[in-house]
Residue, then its C-alpha position, 0 to 999 in steps of 0.5 A: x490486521x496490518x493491511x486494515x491498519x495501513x489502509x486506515x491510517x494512510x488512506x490508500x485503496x484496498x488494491x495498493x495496500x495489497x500492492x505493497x511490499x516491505x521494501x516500500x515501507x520506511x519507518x524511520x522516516x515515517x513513508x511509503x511508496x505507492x509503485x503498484x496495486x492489485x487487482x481482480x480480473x474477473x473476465x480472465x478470472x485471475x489477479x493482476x499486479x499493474x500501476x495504480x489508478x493514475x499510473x504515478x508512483x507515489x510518496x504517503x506519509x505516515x505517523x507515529x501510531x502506525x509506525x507503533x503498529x507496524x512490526x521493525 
């Protein structure tokens, strides 16, 4: 349920919520970074870890609701 969440409450794409690690998550000031997403290939038929849609890193914030949800 917390990717669901995430992806709710920040707007990311379900790709770079699957890219996150725990480490990219502040929850004392309440942001995470976008650094990477995952992706099917399916003419390889295997999963990628590349850059996000544009290739940028990138700062989302969040509330507190989700910092509730989120485990500490």
């Amino acid at each position: 349920m917390i990717p669901i969440q995430i992806a709710y409450f920040t707007g990311l794409r379900l790709g770079e919520v699957c890219g996150l690690t725990w480490q990219d998550i502040n929850l004392e000031e309440q942001y995470l970074t976008v650094r990477r997403s995952i992706r099917y290939n399916g003419a390889r038929h295997k999963t990628e870890i590349g850059p996000t849609k544009r290739k940028k890193v990138r700062i989302v914030d969040f509330g507190d609701t989700l910092t509730e949800m989120l485990p500490s």
